[in-house]
C-alpha positions as CSV (number, residue, x, y, z in Angstrom):
1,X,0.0,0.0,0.0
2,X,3.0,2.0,0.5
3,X,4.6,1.6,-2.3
4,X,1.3,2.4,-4.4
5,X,1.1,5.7,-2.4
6,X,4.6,6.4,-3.3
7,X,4.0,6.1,-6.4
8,X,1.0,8.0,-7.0
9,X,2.9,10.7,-5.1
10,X,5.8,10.9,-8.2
11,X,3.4,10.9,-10.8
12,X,2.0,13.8,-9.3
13,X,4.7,15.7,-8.7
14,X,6.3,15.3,-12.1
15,X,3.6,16.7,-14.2
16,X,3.9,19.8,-15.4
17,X,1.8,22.8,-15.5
18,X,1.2,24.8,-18.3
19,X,-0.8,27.6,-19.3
20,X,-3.6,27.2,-22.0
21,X,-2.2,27.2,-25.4
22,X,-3.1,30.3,-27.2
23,X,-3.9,32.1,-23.5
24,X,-1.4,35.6,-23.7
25,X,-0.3,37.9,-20.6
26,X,0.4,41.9,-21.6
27,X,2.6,41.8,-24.4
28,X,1.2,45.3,-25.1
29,X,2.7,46.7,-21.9
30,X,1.7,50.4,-22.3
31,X,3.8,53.0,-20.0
32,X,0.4,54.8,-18.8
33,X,-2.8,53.6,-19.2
34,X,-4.6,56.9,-18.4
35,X,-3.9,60.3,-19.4
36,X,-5.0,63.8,-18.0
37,X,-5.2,66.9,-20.1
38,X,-6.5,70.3,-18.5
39,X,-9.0,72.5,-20.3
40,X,-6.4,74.5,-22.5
41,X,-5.9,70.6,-24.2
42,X,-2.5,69.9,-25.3
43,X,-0.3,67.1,-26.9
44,X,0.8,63.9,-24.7
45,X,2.1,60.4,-25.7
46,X,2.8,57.0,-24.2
47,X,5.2,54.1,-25.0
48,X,5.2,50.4,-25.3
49,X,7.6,47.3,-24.8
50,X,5.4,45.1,-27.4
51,X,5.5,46.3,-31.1
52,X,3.3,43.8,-32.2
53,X,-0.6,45.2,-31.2
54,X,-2.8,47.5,-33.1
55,X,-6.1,50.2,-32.7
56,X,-9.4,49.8,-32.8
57,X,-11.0,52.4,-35.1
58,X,-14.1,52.4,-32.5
59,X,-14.0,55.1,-30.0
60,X,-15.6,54.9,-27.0
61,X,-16.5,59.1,-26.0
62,X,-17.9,60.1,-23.0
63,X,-18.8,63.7,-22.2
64,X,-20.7,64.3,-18.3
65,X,-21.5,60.6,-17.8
66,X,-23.4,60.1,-21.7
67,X,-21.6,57.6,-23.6
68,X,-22.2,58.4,-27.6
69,X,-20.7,57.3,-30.6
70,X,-18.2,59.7,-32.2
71,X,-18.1,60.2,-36.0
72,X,-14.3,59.5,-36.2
73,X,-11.9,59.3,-39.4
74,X,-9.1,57.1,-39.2
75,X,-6.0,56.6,-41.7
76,X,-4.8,52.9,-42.2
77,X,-1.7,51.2,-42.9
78,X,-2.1,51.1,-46.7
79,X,1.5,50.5,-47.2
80,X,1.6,47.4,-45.1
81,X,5.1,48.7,-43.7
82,X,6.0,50.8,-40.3
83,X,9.5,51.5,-39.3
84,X,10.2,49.4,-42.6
85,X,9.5,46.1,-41.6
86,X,6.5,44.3,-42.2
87,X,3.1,45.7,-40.7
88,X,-0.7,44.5,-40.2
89,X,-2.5,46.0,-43.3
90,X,-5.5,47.0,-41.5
91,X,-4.2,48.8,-38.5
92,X,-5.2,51.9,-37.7
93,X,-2.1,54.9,-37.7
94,X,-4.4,57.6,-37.1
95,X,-7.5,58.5,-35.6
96,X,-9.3,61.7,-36.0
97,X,-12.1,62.7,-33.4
98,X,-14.2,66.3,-33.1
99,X,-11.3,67.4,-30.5
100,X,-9.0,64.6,-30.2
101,X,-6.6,62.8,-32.7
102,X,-4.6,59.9,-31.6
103,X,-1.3,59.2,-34.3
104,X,0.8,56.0,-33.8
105,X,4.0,57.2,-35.5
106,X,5.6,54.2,-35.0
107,X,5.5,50.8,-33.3
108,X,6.0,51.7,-29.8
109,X,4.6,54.9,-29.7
110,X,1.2,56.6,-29.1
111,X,0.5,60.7,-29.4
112,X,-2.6,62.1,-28.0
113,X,-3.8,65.5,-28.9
114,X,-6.6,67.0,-27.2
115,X,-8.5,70.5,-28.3
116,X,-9.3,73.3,-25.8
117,X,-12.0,72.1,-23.9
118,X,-15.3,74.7,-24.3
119,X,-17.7,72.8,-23.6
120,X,-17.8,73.2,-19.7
121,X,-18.3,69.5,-19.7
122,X,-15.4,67.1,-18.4
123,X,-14.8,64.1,-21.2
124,X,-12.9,61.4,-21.9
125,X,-12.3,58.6,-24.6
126,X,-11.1,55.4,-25.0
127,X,-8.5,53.6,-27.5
128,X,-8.6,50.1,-27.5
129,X,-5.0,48.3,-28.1
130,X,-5.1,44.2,-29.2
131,X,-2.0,42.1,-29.6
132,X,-3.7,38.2,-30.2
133,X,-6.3,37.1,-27.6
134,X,-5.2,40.2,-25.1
135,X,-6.7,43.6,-25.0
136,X,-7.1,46.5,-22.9
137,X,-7.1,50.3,-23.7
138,X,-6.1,53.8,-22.9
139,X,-8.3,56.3,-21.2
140,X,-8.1,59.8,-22.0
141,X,-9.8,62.6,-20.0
142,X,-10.2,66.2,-20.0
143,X,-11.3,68.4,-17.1
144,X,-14.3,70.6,-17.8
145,X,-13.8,74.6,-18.1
């Protein structure tokens, strides 16, 4: 009985655990999830370690708690090529809001511009960043005049 406890006890112990194939961590790894601009607007940007992610063109907007779809333009990658090595074809490099723009210039970098606020209402949007099966997003506000 012993020796069948023993030996249930090794099997155990010698197998392995590993994560679900095709489960990712943060491989986007922003520097700043959240940015702050003050009413006058201005231009801020954030960094990555992973290169390989792209934009959502949908914009989440918010402006005094009412959530609204923003008519946005957005520029793809129509050359296919970023920093001259090969690039997802359908990623958005630019996005264009009423008072925001958001321009990846290149693969680990992010530049938010935000309009003078006149609405006397405090806002905010959100990008959403993808690299495989992980997500998340950066939230940008604006304090009300």
């Amino acid at each position: 009985m012993r020796y069948l406890f023993l030996m249930l006890c090794l099997i155990l112990c010698s197998c392995e655990y590993s994560e679900p194939e095709g489960k990712w961590g943060d491989v986007i790894k922003p520097s700043s999830r959240e940015l702050f601009f003050g009413t006058e607007g201005g231009v801020d940007s954030i960094t990555t370690k992973g290169w390989s992610w792209w934009m959502h063109t949908e914009v989440i907007v918010e402006i005094e708690d009412t959530i609204r779809h923003e008519d946005i333009s957005y520029i793809l990658n129509e050359k296919k090529y970023l920093d001259g090595e090969k690039y997802l074809a359908n990623d958005a490099i630019y996005i264009e809001g009423s008072w925001f723009t958001v321009n990846r210039p290149d693969r680990k970098k992010i530049i938010f511009s935000v309009n003078k606020n006149e609405t006397g209402k405090k806002r905010m949007f959100i990008i959403s960043l993808d690299a495989g099966d992980y997500g998340t997003g950066i939230r940008v506000q604006q304090s009300a005049k």
